[in-house]
PAKE-929798 format. One line per field, with one value per residue: x, y, z of N, C-alpha, C in turn; residue in one letter. Coordinates in pm, whole numbers. Each point is the difference from the previous one (the first is absolute). Layout:
<atoms>
nxx <- (X, ...);
nyy <- (Y, ...);
nzz <- (Z, ...);
caxx <- (X, ...);
cayy <- (Y, ...);
cazz <- (Z, ...);
cxx <- (X, ...);
cyy <- (Y, ...);
czz <- (Z, ...);
kolro <- (A, ...);
</atoms>
This chain:
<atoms>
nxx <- (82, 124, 20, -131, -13, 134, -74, -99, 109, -36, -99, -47, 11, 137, -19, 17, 113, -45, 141, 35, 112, -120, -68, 143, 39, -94, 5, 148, 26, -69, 23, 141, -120, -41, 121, 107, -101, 2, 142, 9, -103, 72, 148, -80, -39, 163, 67, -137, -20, 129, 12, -109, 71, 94, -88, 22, 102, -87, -33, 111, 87, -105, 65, -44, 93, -16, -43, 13, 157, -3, -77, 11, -75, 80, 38, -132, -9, 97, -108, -109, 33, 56, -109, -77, 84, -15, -155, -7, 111, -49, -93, 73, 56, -87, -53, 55, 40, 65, -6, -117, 17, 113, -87, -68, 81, 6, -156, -55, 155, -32, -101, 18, 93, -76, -18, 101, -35, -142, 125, 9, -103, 26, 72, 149, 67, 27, -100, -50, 126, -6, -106, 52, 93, -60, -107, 84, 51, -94, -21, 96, 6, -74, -7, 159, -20, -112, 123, 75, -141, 31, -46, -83, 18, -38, 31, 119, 16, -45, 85, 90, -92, 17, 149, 45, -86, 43, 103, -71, -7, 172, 47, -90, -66, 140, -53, -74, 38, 95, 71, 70, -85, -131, 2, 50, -85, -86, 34, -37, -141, -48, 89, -55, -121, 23, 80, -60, -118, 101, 40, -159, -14, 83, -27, -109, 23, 12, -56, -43, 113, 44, -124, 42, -65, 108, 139, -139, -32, 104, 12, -121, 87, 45, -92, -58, 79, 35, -109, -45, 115, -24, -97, 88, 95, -102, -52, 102, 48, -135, -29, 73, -61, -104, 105, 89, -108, 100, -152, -79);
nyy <- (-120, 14, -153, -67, 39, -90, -106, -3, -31, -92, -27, 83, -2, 88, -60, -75, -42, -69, -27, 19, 85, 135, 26, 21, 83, 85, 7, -40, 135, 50, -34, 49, 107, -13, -45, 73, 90, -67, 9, 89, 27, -27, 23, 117, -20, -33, 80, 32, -5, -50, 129, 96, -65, 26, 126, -7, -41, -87, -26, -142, 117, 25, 131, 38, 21, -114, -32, 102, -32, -101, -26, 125, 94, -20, -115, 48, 17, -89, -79, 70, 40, -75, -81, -45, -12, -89, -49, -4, -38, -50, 27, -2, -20, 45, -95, -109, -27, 40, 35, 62, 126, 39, 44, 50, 5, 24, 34, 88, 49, 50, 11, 61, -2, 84, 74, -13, 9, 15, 74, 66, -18, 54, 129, -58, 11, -93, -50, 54, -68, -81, 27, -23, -82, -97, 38, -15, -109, -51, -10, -19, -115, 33, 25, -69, -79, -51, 40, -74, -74, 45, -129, 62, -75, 158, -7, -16, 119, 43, -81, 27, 79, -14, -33, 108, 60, 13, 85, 105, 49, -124, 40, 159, 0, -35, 86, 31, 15, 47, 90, -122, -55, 73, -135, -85, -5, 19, -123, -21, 16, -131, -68, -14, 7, -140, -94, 33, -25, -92, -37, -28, -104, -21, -8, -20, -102, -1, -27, -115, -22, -12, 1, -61, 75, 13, 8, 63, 85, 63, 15, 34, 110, -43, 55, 95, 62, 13, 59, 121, 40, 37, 63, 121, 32, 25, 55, 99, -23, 28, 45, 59, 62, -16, 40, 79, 40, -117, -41, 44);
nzz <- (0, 65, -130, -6, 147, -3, -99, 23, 60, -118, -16, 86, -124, -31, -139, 145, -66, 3, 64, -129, 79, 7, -102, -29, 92, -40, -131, 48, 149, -104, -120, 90, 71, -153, -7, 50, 2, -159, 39, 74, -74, -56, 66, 49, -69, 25, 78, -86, -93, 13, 82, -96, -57, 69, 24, -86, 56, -58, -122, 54, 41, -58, 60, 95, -10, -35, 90, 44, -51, 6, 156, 1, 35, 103, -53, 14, 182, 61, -77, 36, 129, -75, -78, 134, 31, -115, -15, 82, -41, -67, 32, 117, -62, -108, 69, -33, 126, -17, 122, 0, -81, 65, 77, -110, -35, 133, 34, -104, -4, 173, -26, -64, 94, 17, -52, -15, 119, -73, -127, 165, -26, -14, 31, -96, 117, 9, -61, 155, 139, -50, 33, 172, -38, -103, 65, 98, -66, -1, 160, 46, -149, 26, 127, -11, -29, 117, 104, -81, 2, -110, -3, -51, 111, -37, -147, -1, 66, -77, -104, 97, 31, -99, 32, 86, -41, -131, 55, 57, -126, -35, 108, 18, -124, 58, 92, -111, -139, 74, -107, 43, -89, 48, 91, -97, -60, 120, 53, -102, -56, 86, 11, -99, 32, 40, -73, -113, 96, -43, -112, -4, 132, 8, -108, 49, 62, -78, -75, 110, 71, -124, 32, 157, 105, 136, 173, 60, -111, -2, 125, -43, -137, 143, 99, -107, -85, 96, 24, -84, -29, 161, -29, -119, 141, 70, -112, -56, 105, 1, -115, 26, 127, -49, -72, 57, 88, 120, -16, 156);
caxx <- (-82, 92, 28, -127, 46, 100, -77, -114, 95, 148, -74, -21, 159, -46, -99, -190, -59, 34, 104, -5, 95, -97, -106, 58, 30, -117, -65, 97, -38, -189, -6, 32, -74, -137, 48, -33, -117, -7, 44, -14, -124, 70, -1, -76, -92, 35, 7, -111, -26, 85, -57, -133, 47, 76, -74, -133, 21, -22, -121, -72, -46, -17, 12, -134, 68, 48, -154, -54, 22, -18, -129, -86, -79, 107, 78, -80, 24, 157, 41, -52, 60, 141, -83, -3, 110, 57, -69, -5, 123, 17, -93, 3, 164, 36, -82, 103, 182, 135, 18, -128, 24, 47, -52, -110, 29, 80, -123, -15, 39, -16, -133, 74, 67, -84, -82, 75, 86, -40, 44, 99, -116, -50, 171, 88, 54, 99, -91, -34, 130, 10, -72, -9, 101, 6, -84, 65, 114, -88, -97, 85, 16, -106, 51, 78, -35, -118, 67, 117, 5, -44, -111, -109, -43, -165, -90, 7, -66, -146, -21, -29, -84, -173, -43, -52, -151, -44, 67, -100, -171, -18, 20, -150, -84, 43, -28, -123, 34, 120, 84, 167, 48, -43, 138, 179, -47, 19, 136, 126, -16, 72, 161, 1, -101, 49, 84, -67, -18, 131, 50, -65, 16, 181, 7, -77, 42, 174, -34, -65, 123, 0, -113, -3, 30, -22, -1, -101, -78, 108, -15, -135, 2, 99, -83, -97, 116, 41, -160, 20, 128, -45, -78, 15, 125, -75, -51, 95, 59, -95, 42, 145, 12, -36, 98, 102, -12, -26, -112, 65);
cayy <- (120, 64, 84, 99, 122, 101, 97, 95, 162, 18, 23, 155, 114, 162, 16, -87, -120, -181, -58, -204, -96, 2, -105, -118, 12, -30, -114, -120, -13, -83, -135, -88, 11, -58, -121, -45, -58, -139, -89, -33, -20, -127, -95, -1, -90, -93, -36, -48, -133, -103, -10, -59, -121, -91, 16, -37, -150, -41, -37, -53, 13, 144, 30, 54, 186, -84, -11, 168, 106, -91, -113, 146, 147, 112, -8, 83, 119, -19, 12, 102, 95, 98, 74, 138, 86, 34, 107, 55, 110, 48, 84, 106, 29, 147, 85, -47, 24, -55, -80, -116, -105, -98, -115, -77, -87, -117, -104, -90, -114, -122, -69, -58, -99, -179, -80, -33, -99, -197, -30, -89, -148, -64, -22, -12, 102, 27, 50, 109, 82, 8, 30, 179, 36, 16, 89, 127, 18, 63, 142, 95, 9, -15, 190, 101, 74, 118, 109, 31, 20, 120, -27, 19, -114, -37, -93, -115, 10, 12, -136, -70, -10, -82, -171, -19, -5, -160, -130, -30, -17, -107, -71, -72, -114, -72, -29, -71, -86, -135, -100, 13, 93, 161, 41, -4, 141, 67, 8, 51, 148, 94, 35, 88, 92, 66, 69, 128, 80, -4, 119, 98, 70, 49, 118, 60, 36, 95, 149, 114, 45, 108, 55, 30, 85, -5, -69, -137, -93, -132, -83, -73, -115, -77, -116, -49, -52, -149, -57, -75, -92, -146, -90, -137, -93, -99, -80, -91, -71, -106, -43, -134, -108, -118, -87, -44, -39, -133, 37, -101);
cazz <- (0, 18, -108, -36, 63, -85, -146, 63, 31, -50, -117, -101, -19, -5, -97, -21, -124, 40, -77, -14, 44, 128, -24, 21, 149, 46, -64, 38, 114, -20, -46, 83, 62, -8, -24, 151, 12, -60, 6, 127, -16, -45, 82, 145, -84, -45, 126, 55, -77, 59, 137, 27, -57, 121, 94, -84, -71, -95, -71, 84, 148, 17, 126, -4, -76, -166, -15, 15, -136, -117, -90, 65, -109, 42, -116, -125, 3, -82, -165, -31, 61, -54, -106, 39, 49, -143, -30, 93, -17, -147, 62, 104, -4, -20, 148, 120, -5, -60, 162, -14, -183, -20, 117, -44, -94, 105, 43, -117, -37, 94, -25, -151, 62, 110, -133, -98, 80, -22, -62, 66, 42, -157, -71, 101, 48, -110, -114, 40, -60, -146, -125, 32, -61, -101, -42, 66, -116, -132, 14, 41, -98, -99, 39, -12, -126, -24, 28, -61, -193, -33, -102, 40, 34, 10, -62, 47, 185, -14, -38, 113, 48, -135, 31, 182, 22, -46, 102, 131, -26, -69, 57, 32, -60, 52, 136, -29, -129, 59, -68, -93, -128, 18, 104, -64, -79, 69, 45, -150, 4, 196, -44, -107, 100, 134, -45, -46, 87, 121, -47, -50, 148, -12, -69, 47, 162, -5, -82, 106, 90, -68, 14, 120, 82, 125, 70, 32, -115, -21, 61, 4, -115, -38, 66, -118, -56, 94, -25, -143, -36, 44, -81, -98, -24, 46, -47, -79, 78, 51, -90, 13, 51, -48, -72, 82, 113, -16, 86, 107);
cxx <- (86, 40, -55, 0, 72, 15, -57, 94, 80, -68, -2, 149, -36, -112, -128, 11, 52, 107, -30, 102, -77, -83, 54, 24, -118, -102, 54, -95, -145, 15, 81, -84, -113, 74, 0, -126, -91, 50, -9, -159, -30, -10, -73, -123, 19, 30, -139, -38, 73, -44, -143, -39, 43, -102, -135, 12, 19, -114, -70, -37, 24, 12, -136, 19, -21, -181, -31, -19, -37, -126, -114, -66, 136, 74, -39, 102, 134, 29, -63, 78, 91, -43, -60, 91, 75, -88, 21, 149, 6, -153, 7, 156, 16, -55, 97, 123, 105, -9, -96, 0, 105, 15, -110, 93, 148, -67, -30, 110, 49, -149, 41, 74, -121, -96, 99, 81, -38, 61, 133, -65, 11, 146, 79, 94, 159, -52, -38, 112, 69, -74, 18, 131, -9, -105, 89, 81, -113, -53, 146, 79, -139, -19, 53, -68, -100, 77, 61, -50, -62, -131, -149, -138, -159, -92, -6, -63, -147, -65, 19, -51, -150, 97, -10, -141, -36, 65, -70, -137, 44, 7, -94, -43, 117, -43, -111, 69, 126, 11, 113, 100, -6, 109, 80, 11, -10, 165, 129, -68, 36, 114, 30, -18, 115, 176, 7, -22, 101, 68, -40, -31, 85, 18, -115, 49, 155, -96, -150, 51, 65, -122, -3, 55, -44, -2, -61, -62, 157, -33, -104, 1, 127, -37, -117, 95, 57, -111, 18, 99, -23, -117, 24, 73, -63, -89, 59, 44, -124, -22, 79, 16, -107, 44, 90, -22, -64, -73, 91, -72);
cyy <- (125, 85, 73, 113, 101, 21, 111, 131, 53, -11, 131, 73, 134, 66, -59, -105, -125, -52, -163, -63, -25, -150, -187, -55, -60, -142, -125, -28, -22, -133, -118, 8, -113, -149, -59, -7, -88, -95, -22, -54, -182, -50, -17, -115, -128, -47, -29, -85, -110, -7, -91, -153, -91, 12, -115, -180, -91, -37, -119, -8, 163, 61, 64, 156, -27, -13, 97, 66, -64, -82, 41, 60, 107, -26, 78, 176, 12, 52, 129, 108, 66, 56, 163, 99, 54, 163, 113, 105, 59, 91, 74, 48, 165, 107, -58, 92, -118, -168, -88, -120, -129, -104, -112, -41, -121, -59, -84, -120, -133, -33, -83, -143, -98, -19, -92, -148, -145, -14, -159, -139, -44, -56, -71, 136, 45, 35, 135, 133, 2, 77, 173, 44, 65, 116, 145, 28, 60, 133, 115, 45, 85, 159, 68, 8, 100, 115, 57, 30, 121, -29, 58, -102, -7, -66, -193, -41, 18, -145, -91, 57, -47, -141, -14, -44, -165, -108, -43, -67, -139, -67, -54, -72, -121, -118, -112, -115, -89, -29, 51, 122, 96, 48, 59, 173, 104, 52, 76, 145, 150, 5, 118, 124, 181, 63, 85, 106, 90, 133, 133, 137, 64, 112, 121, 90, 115, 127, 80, 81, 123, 107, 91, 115, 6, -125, -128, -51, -122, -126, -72, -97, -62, -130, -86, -93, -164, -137, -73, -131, -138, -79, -70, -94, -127, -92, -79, -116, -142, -57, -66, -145, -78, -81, -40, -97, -130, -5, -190, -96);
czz <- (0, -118, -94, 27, -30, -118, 34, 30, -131, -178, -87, 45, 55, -70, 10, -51, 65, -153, -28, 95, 169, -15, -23, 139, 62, 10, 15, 112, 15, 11, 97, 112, 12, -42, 131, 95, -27, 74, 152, 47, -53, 105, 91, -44, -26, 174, 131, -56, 49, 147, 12, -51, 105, 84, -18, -10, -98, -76, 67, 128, 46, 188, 25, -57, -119, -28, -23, -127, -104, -20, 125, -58, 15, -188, -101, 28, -51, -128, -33, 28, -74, -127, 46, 47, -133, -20, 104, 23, -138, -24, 81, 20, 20, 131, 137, 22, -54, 104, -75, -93, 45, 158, -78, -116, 42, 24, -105, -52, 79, -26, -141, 62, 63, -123, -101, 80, -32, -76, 21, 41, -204, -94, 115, 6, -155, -144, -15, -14, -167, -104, 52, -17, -151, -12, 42, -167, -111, -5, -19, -137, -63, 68, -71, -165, -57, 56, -111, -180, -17, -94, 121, 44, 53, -34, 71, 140, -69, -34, 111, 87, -11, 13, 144, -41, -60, 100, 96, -43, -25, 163, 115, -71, -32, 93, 5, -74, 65, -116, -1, -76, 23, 119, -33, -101, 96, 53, -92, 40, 94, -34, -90, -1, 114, -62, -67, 117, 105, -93, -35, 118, -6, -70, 16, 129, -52, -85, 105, 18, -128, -13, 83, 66, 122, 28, 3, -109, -48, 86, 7, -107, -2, 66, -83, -66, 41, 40, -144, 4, 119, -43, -116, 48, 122, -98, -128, 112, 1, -143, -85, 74, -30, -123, 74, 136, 8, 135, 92, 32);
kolro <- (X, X, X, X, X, X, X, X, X, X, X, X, X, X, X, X, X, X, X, X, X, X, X, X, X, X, X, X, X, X, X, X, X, X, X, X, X, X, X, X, X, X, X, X, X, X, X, X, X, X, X, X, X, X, X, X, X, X, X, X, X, X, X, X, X, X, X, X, X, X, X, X, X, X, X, X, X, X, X, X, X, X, X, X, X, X, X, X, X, X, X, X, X, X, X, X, X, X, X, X, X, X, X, X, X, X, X, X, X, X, X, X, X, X, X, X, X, X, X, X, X, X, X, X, X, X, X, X, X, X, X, X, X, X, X, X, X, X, X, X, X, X, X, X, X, X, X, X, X, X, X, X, X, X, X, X, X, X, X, X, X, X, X, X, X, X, X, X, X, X, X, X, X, X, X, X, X, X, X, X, X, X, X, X, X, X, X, X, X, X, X, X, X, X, X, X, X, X, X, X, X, X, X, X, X, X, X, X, X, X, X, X, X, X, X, X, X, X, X, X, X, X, X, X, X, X, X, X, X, X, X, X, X, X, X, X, X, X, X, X, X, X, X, X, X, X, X, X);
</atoms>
């Protein structure tokens, strides 16, 4: 936050005008802002999830904590909760403080963690670390490029967003049909889907920040910003793992 800060002192010259060697300064210290918030958001998600898992037992012998979250009405609130907390910062962001925005989005990605934890009843633990290896290598390839190209990547973020929607609409009437195939199709598309999305975030999230003025609107969209990028990189990750991951 520090260095944000000291953009903020060091932006407008004698003349008023913001230097490209300002907006480079600047824009490093954004973007390692909202990386590190991804990523630390990551893990907190990843360190409840494993917790609420051990806590939780096993598929055949569930703990009564294991009963709770999982074969309860409480499991509905689990999985819902972080849907709402999604809407819920990305709607009220612009009326919060800086503090708030980002207490609710530590909550959200520990709720994210106890919803995501049956993943550990279904995979084995090494399948799991593997595929979060390889998704850390894809997603982190597939950034820098929405950072770094100079190609204009809207169109493509618009096309994936018309396959988010077919993605959801295939995977409910999924739910019903159980087939296979529509699985496996699903699964390619999510991948697909989401890498697109990954870069398209990225580059979005850097030309806000060229937009931008004041302190706190940085910081809010660096907290928006970091939201984005953990979601694709949560759901590229679950996606994957149903190719990769060797269920127990």
């Amino acid at each position: 936050m520090s260095e944000i800060r000291d953009y903020q002192t060091r932006t407008i010259n004698v003349g008023g005008v913001r230097t490209d060697a300002d907006i480079d300064q600047g824009l490093r210290a954004y973007m390692l802002k909202v990386y590190n918030l991804m990523a630390l958001g990551v893990a907190l998600t990843g360190l409840v999830a494993y917790a609420f898992a051990e806590m939780a037992g096993s598929r055949a012998a569930l703990t009564p904590f294991g009963q709770a979250i999982y074969a309860s009405p409480l499991k509905w609130v689990i999985m819902l909760a972080p849907i709402g907390l999604v809407f819920f910062l990305s709607f009220r962001i612009e009326k919060m403080s800086v503090f708030a925005a980002q207490a609710t989005y530590w909550i959200f990605a520990a709720l994210m963690g106890a919803s995501l934890s049956s993943i550990f009843m279904v995979y084995t633990d090494a399948s799991i670390v593997k595929t979060f290896a390889v998704t850390a290598a894809t997603f982190g390839a597939l950034s820098l490029y929405g950072y770094t190209t100079k190609r204009d990547l809207s169109a493509m973020g618009t096309f994936m967003m018309m396959g988010l929607f077919g993605l959801i609409i295939a995977m409910v009437v999924n739910i019903f049909l159980q087939s296979s195939a529509l699985d496996f199709a699903v699964s390619v598309i999510g991948v697909l889907v989401f890498a697109g999305l990954t870069a398209w975030d990225t580059q979005k999230i850097k030309e806000m920040y060229l937009e931008s003025a004041g302190f706190e609107a940085i910081n809010k969209m660096a907290i928006m910003g970091a939201l984005n990028l953990y979601m694709d990189f949560i759901n590229l990750f679950l996606f994957m793992l149903r190719f990769m991951g060797n269920k127990e």
